[in-house]
C-alpha positions in Angstrom: 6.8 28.8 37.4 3.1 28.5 38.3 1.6 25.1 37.2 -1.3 26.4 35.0 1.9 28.6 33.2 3.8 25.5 32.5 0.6 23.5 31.7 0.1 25.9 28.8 3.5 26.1 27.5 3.5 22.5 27.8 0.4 22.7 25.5 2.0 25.2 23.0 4.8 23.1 22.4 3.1 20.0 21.8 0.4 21.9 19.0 3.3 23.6 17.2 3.4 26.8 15.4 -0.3 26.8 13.4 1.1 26.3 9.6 -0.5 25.0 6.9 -0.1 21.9 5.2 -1.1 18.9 3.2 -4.6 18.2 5.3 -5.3 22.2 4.6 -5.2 21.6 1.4 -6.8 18.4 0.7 -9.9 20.1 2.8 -9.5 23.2 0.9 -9.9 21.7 -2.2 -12.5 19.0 -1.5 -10.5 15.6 -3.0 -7.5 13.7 -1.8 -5.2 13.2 -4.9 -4.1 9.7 -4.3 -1.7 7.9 -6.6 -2.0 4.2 -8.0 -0.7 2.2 -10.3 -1.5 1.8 -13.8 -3.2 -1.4 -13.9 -2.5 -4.0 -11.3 -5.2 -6.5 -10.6 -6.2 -7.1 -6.8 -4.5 -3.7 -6.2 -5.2 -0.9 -8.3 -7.3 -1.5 -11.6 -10.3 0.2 -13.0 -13.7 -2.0 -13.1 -16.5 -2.1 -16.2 -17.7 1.1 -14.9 -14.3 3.1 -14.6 -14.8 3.0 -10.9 -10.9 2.5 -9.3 -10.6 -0.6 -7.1 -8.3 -2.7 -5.2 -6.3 -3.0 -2.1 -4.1 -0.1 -2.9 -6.9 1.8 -3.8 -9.1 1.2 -0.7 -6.2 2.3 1.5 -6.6 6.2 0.0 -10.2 5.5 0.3 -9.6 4.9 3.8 -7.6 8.3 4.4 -10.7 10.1 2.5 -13.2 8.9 4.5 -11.5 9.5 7.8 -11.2 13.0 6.5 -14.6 13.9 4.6 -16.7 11.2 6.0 -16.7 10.1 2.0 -14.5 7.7 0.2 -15.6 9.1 -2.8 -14.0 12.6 -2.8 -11.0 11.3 -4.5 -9.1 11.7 -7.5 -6.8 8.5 -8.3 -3.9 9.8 -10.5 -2.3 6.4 -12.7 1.5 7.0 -12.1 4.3 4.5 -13.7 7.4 3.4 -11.6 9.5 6.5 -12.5 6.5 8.2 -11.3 5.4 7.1 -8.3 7.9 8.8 -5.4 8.7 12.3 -7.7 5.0 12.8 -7.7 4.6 13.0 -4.1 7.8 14.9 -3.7 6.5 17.1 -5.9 2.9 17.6 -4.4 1.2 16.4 -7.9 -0.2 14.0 -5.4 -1.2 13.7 -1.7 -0.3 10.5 -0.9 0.6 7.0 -2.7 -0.5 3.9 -2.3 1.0 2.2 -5.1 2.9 -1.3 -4.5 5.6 0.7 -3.7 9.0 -0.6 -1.5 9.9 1.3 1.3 14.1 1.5 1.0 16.6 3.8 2.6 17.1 6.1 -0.6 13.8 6.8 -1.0 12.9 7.2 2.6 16.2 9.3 3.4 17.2 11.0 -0.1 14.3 11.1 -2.8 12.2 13.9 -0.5 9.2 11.6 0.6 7.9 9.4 4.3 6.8 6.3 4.1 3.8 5.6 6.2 3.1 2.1 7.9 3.7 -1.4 5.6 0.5 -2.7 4.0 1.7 -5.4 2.5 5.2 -7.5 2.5 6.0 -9.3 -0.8 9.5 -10.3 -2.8 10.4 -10.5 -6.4 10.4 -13.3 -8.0 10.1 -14.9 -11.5 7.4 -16.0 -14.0 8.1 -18.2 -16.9 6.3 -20.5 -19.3 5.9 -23.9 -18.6 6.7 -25.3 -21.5 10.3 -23.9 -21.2 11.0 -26.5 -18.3 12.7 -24.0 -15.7 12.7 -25.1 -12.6 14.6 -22.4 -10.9 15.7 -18.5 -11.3 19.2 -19.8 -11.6 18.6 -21.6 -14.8 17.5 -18.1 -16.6 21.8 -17.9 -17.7 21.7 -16.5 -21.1 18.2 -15.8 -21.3 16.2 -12.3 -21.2 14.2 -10.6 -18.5 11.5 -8.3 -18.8 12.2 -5.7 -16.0 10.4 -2.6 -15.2 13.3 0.9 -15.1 13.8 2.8 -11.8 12.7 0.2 -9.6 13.6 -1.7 -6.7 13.2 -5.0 -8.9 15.3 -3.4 -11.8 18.3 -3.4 -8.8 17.5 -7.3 -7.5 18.1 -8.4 -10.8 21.3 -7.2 -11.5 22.5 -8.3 -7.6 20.7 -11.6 -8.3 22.7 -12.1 -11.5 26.3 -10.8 -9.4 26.1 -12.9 -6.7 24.6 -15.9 -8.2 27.3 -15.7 -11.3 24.5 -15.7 -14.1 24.5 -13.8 -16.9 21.0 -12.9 -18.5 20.1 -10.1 -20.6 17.9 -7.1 -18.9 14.7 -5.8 -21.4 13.9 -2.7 -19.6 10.1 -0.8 -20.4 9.6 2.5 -18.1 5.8 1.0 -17.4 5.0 -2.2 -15.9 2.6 -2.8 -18.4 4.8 -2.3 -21.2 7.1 -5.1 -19.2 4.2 -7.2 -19.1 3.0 -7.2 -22.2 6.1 -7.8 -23.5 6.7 -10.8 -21.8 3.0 -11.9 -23.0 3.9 -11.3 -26.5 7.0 -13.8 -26.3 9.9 -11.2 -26.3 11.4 -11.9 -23.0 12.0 -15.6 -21.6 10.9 -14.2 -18.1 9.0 -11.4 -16.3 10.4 -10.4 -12.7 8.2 -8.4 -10.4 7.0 -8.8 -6.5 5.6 -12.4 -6.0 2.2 -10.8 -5.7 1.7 -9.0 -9.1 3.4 -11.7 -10.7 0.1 -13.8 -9.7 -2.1 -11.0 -10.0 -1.0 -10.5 -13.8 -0.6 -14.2 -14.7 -4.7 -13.9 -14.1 -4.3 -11.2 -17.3 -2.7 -13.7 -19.5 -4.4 -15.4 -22.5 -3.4 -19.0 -21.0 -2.5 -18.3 -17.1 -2.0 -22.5 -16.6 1.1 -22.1 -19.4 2.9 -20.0 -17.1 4.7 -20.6 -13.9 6.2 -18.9 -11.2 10.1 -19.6 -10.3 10.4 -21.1 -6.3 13.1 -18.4 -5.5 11.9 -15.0 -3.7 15.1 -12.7 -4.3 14.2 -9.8 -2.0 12.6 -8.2 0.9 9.6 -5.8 -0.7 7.9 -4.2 2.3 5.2 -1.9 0.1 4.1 0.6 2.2 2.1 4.4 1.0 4.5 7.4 0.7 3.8 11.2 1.2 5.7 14.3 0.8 8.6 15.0 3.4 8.2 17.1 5.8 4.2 17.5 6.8 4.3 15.3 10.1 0.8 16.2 11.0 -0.2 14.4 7.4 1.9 11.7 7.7 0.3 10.8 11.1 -2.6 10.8 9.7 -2.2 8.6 6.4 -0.1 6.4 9.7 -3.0 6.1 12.1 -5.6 5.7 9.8 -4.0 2.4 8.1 -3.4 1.3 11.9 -6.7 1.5 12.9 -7.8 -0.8 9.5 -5.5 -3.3 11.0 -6.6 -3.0 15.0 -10.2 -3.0 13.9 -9.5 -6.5 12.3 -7.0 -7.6 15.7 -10.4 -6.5 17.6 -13.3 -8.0 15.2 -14.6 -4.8 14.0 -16.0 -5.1 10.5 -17.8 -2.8 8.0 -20.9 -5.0 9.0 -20.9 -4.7 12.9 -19.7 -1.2 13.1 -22.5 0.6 14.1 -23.6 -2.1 16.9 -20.2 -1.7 18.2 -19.9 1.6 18.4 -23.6 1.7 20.2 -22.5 -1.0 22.5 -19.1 -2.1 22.9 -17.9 -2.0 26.4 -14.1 -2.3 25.3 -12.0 1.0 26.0 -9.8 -0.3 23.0 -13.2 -0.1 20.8 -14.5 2.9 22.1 -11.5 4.5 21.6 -11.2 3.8 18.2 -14.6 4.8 17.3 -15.0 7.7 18.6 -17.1 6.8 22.2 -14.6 7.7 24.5 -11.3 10.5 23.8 -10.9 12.4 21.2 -7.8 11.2 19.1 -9.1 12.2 15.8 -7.8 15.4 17.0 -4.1 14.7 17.3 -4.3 14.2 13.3 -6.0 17.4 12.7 -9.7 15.1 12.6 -12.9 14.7 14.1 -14.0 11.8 16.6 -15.2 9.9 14.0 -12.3 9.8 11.6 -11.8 5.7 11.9 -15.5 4.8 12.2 -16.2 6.3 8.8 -13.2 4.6 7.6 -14.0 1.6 8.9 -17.6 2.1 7.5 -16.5 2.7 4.2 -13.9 0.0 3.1 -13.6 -2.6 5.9 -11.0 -3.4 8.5 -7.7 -4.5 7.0 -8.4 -8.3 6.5 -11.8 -7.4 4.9 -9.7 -5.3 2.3 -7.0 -8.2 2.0 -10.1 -11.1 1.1 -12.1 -8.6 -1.2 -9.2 -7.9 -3.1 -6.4 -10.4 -2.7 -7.4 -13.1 -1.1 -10.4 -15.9 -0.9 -13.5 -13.1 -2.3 -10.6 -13.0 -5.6 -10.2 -14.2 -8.5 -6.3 -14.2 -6.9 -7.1 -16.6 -4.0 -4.2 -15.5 -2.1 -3.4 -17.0 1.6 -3.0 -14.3 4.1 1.0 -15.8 4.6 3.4 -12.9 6.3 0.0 -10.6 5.9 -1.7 -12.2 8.4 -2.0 -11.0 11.7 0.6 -12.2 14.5 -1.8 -12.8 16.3 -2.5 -15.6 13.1 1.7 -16.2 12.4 2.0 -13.2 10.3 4.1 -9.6 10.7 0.9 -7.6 10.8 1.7 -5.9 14.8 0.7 -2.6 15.2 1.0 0.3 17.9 -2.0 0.9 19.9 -4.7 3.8 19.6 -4.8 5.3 23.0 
């Protein structure tokens, strides 16, 4: 076996048979159908204008950036929680980014990939003030507003199980339904992640009358889903969210881009924007796939403030979100 022989088959096996998938498509048809929720401020919620925004939604901005060079050629589809893995399984959309919990089922059985975590949360409760609760486990005999087919539907019932407390489940298949239920005084509580729990409190006539519970029941990892299957699209949606987070780990901001890509000595730098390699390529891209998504939304802790954090009406600390590098769970492989 000659070494240029072997160098080539090498090759061949590595590129795969040339079939056609998800990034095909998505070129073909000149939009990435992205996925969001219905209505969640901080992560996916329509401004004045109509125009989608939050952190959710600047993740699929992200992917259509690094593929068009424009975050714009994008078509958010609203999906409710009994929505929001069928439609990717289905192809109705391309990808979802959609406060959505990565669990084995879904991962193993339900016909989708997870990507890379975004964001880790846990459910908790929300209550009003006036009713004197001081923890989750004083909620015996009381109701629940609880959104169907989710994650949180399942906590609640273990929670109840194994804590001996019997409450009464008031089930809505939308989120919204759930929450304004619980604003118009049917249910005694409103269980969700942590995070939308404070993001909707901000929705509420009187935010200051309500309060959320201590307890955080759950592990919520929310991370963006695609169809099964179409690895060369699931390492893109991947490496694209990585390189949000590395640019933040290596101070690169929608600001200083350009100067760094003109003058950055740092092989880590160069190589995620394009000066040096080519690893655009290995996702089916061009050199410049995370420079024009770095351009367009930020690096990951630019997203995070804008949306969620201090540049919000949220105001949330960075907490488990932060880098480790900063005591948090955001580590990430490297680009090279």
């Amino acid at each position: 076996m000659t070494k240029r022989w072997f160098t080539s088959l090498c090759a061949m096996v590595i590129a795969g048979p040339a079939v056609a998938g998800t990034l095909d498509d998505v070129k073909a048809r000149g939009q990435l159908n992205c996925g969001v929720g219905e209505g969640v401020p901080g992560f996916s919620i329509p401004d004045s204008s109509g125009r989608w925004t939050g952190f959710d939604v600047a993740m699929c901005r992200a992917v259509s950036a690094a593929i068009f060079g424009d975050p714009d050629k994008i078509k958010f589809v609203p999906l409710s929680s009994n929505q929001k893995v069928l439609a990717v399984a289905t192809g109705q959309v391309d990808v979802t980014s959609r406060t959505t919990t990565w669990t084995m089922q879904r991962d193993a059985k339900e016909g989708v990939d997870f990507t890379v975590i975004v964001y880790y949360d846990g459910q908790a409760f929300m209550v009003r003030k006036d009713l004197g609760l001081k923890s989750a486990k004083e909620l015996a005999g009381g109701t629940v507003c609880v959104t169907a087919g989710t994650t949180t539907e399942l906590n609640l019932a273990d929670f109840g199980r194994a804590n001996g407390i019997n409450f009464e489940p008031v089930v809505f298949d939308g989120k919204k339904e759930a929450v304004n239920a619980y604003a118009s005084g049917r249910c005694d509580a409103l269980t969700t992640d942590y995070t939308q729990l404070a993001a909707f409190r901000t929705t509420l006539a009187d935010p200051k009358a309500h309060v959320i519970l201590p307890e955080i029941i759950s592990k919520e990892p929310l991370a963006p889903l695609v169809k099964h299957g179409d690895n060369q699209w699931k390492d893109l949606v991947t490496w694209t969210i990585i390189g949000l987070v590395q640019a933040e780990e290596l101070g690169v901001t929608q600001t200083n881009v350009d100067d760094m890509k003109a003058t950055t000595k740092n092989p880590d730098i160069q190589r995620m924007l394009g000066v040096s390699g080519d690893y655009g390529a290995y996702v089916g891209l061009g050199k410049d796939w995370l420079y024009n998504a770095i351009k367009a939304v930020g690096n990951y802790g630019e997203i995070y403030d804008r949306n969620l954090g201090s540049g919000s009406p949220l105001g949330m600390e960075r907490g488990k979100n932060a880098l480790w590098t900063k005591g948090g769970l955001l580590y990430v492989p490297p680009i090279r």
